[in-house]
Structure formats: structure tokens, C-alpha cells
VOPAGU-2260 file (C-alpha; in pm, 1 decimal, decimal comma):
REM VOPAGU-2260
SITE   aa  ch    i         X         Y         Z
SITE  UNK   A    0    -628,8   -1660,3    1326,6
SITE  UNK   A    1    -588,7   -2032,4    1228,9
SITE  UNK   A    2    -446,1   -2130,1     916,7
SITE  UNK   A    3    -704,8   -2132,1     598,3
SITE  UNK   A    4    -622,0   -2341,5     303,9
SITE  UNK   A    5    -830,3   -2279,7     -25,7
SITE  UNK   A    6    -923,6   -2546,5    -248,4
SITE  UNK   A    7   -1134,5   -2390,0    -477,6
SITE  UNK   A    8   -1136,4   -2013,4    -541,5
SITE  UNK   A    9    -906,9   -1891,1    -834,2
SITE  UNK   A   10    -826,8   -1538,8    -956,5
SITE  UNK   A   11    -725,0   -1573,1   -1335,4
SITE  UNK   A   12    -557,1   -1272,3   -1530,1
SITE  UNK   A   13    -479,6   -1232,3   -1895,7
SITE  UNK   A   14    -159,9   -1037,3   -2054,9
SITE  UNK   A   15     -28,9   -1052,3   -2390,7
SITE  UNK   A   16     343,2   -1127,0   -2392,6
SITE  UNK   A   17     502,9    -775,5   -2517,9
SITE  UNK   A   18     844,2    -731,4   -2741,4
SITE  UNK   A   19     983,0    -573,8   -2416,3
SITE  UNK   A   20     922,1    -908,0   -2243,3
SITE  UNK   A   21    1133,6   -1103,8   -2473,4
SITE  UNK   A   22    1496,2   -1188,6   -2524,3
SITE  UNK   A   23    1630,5   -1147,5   -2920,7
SITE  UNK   A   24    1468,2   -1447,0   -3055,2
SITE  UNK   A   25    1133,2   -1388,2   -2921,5
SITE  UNK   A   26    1139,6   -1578,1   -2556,0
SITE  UNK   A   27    1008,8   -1454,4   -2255,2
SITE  UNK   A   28    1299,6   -1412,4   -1995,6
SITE  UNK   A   29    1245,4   -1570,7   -1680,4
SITE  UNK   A   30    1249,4   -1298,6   -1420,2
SITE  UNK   A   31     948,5   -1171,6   -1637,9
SITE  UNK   A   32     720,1   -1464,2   -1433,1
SITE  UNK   A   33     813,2   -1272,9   -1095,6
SITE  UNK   A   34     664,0   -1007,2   -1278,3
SITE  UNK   A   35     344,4   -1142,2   -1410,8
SITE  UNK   A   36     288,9   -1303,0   -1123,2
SITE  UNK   A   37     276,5    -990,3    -905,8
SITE  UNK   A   38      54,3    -831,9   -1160,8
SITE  UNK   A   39    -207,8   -1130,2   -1117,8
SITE  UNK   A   40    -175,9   -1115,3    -752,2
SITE  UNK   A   41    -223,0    -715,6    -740,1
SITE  UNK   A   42    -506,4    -732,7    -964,6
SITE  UNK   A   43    -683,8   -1050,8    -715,4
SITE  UNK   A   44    -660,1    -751,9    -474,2
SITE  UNK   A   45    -831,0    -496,7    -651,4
SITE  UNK   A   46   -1115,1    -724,1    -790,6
SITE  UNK   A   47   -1163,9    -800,2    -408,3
SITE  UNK   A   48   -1143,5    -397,9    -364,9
SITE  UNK   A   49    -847,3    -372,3    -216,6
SITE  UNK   A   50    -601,8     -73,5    -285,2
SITE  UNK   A   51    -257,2    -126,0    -215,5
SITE  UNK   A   52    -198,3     213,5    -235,7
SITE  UNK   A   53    -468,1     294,6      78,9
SITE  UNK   A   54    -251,0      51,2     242,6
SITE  UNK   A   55      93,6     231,9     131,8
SITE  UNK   A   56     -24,3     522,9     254,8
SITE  UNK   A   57    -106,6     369,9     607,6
SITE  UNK   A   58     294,5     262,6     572,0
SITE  UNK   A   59     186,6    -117,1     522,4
SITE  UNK   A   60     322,1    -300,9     268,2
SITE  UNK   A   61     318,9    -654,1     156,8
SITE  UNK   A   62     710,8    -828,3      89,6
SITE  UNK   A   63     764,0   -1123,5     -82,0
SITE  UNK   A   64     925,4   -1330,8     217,2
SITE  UNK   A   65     980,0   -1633,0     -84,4
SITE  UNK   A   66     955,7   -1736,9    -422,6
SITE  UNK   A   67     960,0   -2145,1    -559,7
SITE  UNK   A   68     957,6   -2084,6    -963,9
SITE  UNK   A   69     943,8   -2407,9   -1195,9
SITE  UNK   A   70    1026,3   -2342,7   -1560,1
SITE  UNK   A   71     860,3   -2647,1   -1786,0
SITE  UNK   A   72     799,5   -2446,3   -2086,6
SITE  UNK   A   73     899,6   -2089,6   -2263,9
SITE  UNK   A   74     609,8   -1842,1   -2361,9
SITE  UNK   A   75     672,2   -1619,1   -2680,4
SITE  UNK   A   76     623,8   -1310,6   -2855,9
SITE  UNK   A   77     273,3   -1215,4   -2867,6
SITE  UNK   A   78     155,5   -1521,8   -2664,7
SITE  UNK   A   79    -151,3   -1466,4   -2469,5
SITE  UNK   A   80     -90,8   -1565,1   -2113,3
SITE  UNK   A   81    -340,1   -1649,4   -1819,6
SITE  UNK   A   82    -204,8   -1669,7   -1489,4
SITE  UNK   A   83    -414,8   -1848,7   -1227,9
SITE  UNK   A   84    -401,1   -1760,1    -896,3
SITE  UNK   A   85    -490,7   -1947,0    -543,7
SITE  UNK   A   86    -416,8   -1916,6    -192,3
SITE  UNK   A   87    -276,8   -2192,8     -28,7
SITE  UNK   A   88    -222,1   -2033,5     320,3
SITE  UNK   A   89    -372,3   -1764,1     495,5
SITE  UNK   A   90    -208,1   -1678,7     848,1
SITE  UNK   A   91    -224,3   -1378,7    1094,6
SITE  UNK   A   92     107,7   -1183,6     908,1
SITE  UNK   A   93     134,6   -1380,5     555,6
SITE  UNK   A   94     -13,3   -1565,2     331,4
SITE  UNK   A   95     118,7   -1805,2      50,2
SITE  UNK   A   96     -35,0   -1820,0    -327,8
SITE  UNK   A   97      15,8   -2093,3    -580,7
SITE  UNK   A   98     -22,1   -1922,4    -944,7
SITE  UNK   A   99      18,6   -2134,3   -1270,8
SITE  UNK   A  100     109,9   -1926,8   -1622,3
SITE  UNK   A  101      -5,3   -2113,0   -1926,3
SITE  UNK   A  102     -42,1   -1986,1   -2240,6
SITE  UNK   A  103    -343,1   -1962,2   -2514,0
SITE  UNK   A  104    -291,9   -2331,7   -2577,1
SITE  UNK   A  105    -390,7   -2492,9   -2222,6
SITE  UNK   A  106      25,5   -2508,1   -2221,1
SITE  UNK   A  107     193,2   -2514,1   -1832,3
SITE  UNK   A  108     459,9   -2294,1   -1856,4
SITE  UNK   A  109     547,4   -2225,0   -1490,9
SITE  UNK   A  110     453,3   -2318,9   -1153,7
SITE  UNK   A  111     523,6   -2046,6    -869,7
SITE  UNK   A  112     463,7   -2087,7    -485,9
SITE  UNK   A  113     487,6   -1693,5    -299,4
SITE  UNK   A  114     487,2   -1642,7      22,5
SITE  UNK   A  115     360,8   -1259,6      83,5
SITE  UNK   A  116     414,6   -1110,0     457,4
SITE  UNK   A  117     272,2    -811,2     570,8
SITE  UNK   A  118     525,8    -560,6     695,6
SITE  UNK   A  119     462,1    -228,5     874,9
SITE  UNK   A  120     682,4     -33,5     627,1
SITE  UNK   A  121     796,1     242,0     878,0
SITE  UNK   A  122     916,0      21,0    1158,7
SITE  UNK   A  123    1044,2    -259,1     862,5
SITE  UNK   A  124     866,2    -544,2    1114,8
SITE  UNK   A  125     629,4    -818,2    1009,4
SITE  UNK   A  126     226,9    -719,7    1138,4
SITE  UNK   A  127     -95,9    -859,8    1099,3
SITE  UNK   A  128    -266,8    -825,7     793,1
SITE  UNK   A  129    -558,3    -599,2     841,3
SITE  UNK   A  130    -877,3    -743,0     863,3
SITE  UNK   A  131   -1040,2    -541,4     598,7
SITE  UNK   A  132    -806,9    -768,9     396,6
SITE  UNK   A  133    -849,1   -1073,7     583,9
SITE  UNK   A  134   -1204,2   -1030,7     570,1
SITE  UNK   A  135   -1201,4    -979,8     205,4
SITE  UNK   A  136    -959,8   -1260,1     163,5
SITE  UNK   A  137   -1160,5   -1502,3     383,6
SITE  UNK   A  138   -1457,6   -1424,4     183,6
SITE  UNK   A  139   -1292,1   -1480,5    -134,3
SITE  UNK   A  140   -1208,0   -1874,8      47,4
């Protein structure tokens, strides 16, 4: 499959920034992006109708081969938080999202580049991507 590269489809997902996301004086800790990133990237899939546990069960899984994070800003207790999700890359085995977290106020807070492979879970080898995703995925470009 050649490469796709989106330029104007975006996923955005809310959460509200929890105590339990928060160091003692109310700021978000930094792994926490990984975190909400995955969340907005899981939840792209099942807009799109794609279960991840369907695929689980059919021993594939999707790895996160790489992660570029850029910190500009902290989020806080009880911010509300939307991160906004693209695809950059689509290929036969991987693809690679660009997500942006801001917060209530339009703020940038971090920038995140992912690169996502698909891995047959049972041999622990890179495959194709199924093309009930791709399809779903390409429709979605």
C-alpha cells in the first residue's frame, strides 16, 4: 500500500484532568500524556468501529514502535483537556499520529508524534494491518 498522509481529518477527545493524574501541588505528571494520548487514539478506533479487543483476540496487537513528546505547558487539577488526533502516515504494518493536548483555554500543552506498528502478538513479528482497519482508516483520510 503506498504511503497516505492526512491533512485534514481530526479525531478530538475530551477528559477532565483527575486528582490521580496530578503530582502534590496539582500538576499533571508527564508520563500521564502517554496516557491520554493512547486513550484518544483508542477511542479514534472505536468511533471508526474498530474493537481492539476483536483484534486481541485474533492475537494482533498494535505496539508503540516510538514516541516524540514536547512539553510547552503543564495542565492542572480539574483542567478540561482535548486531545486532537491526526494521522500523518499510513503504511502496510504502521502508521504514525500527530495528537496535540490543550486545555479549556485554546492553551498547547504538548505536542506528541507515535508511531503505532501492527504486531502479530503470538509470533511477536511486525504484520500488515488488516484491511478492515485500513479500510476504515483510509476512509477516515
Amino acid at each position: 500500500m503506498a504511503e497516505r498522509v492526512n491533512t485534514a481529518i481530526s479525531f478530538d477527545y475530551q477528559l477532565r484532568v483527575f486528582y490521580e493524574d496530578t503530582d502534590a501541588g496539582g500538576i499533571v505528571y508527564y508520563a500521564n500524556y502517554l496516557k491520554f494520548a493512547e486513550r484518544a487514539r483508542t477511542e479514534w478506533l472505536r468511533a471508526l468501529g474498530i474493537s481492539q479487543s476483536y483484534f486481541l483476540e485474533q492475537n494482533l496487537g498494535f505496539v508503540v514502535r516510538r514516541v516524540e513528546m514536547d512539553n510547552k505547558a503543564s495542565a492542572r487539577l480539574d483542567d478540561l483537556l482535548t486531545i486532537s488526533t491526526t494521522i500523518k502516515q499510513l503504511k502496510k504494518a504502521s502508521l504514525t499520529f500527530e495528537q496535540a493536548i490543550k486545555n479549556q483555554d485554546g492553551t498547547l500543552l504538548c505536542q506528541l508524534t507515535v508511531l503505532v506498528a501492527s504486531v502479530n502478538l503470538q509470533r511477536a513479528k511486525p504484520c500488515a494491518i488488516p484491511e478492515q482497519i485500513l479500510g476504515a482508516l483510509t476512509n477516515a483520510l
